[in-house]
C-alpha positions in Angstrom: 82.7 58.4 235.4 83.7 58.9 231.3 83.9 56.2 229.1 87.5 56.7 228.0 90.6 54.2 227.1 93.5 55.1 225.3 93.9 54.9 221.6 96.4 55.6 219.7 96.9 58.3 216.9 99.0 57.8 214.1 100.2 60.4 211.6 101.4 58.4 208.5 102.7 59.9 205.0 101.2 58.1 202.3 102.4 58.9 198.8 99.5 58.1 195.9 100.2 58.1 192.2 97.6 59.4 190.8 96.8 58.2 186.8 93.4 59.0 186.6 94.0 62.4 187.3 91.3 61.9 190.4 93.1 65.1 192.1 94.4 65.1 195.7 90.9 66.0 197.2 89.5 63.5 195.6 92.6 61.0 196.9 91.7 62.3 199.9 88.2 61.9 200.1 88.3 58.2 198.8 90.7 57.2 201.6 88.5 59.1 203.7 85.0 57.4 203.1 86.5 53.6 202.7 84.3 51.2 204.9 86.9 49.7 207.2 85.6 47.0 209.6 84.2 48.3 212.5 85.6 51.4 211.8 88.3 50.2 213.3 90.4 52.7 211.9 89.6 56.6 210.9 91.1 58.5 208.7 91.8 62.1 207.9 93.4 63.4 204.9 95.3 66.7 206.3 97.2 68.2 203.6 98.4 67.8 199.9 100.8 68.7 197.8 101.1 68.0 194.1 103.8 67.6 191.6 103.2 66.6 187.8 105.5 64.3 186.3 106.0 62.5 183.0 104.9 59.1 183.6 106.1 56.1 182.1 107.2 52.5 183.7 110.7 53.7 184.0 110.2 56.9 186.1 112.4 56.9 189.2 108.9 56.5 191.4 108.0 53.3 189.8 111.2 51.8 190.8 112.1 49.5 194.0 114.4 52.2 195.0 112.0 55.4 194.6 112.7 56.7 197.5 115.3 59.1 196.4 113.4 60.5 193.3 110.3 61.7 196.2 112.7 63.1 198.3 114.0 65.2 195.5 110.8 65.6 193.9 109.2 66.8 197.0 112.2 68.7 198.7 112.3 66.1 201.5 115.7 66.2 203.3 117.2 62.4 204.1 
């Protein structure tokens, strides 16, 4: 008999702002190779795609309602 059980998968989106200019492999690899617990939880960076911006404390993605400015920044329908 296999040693199976069921687990679930999850695909989340996870938008990172990048200031040190660490690049999105980079992102990706950090995110990857964090010690969690147990491994109690493995992640996978997929894909990537960049955009630059001009960053200041005022840009529409540092505010509580940036959620508009990524959908237009990143062509993401409501």
């Amino acid at each position: 008999m296999s040693d199976t059980r069921r687990t679930a998968v999850h695909r989340i989106e996870v938008l990172v702002i990048d200031h040190d200019e660490l690049g999105a492999e980079e992102v990706g690899t950090t995110i990857e190779e964090a010690r969690y617990p147990n491994r109690c939880i493995h992640p996978r960076a997929l894909s990537s795609e960049t955009r630059w911006v001009d960053w200041s404390d005022e840009h529409p993605l540092n505010q509580p309602d940036w959620e508009a400015a990524y959908r237009e920044l990143f062509g993401v329908r409501s």
